[in-house]
C-alpha positions as CSV (number, residue, x, y, z in Angstrom):
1,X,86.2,94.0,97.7
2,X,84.0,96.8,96.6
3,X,81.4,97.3,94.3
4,X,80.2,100.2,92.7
5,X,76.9,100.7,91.4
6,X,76.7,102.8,88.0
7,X,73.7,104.7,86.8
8,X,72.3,102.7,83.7
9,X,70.3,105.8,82.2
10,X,70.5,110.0,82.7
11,X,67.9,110.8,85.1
12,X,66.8,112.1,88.5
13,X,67.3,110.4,91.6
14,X,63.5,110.1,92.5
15,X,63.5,107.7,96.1
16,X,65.9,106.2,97.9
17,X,65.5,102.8,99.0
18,X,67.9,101.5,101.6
19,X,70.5,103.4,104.0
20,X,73.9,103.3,104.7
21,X,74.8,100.3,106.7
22,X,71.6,98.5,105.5
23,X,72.7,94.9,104.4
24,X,71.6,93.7,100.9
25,X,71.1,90.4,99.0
26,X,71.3,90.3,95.1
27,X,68.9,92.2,93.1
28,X,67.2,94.0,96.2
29,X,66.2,97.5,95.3
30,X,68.7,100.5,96.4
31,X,67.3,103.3,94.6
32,X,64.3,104.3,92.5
33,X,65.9,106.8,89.1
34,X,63.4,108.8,86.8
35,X,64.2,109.4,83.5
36,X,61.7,110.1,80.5
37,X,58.8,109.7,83.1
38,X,59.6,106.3,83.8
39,X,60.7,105.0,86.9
40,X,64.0,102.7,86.9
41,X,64.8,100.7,90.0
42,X,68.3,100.9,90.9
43,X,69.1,97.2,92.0
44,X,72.3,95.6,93.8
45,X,74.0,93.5,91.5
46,X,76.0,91.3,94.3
47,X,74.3,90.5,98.0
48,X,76.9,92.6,101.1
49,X,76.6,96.1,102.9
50,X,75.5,99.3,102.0
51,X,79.0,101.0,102.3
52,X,78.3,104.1,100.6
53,X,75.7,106.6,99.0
54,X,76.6,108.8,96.9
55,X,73.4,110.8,95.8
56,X,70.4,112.5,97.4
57,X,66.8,112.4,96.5
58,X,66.4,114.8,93.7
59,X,69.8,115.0,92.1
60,X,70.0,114.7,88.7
61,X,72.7,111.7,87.4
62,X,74.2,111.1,84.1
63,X,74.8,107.7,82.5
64,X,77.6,106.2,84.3
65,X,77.4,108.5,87.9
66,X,78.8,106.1,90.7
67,X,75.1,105.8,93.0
68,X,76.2,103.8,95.7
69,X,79.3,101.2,96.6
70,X,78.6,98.0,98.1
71,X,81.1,96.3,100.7
């Protein structure tokens, strides 16, 4: 099953941290946000695959954007 990773906060899409296909365990770091000058890592919240990215470095998110899904 699928998970979908949500932006938490408006911001800007300031690094990108793992690629597509890229395996992940629980609370590794997908992507870095910016938002307010702060940087806000972007973690997975279950361990699986990178399935799907969904934003670019330097796109701008809103609260609630879809980031990334997780197989």
């Amino acid at each position: 099953m699928a998970t979908e990773v949500e932006a938490q906060v408006t911001g800007s899409v300031w690094k990108i941290e793992k690629q597509v296909g890229d395996a992940l365990e629980e609370d590794d770091v997908i992507l870095i946000l910016e938002s307010m000058k702060m940087e806000i890592p972007v973690e997975a919240p279950v361990a699986g695959r990178l399935d799907e990215l969904r934003v670019a470095e330097g796109d701008h998110v809103e609260e609630g954007t879809v980031l990334a899904v997780i197989a």
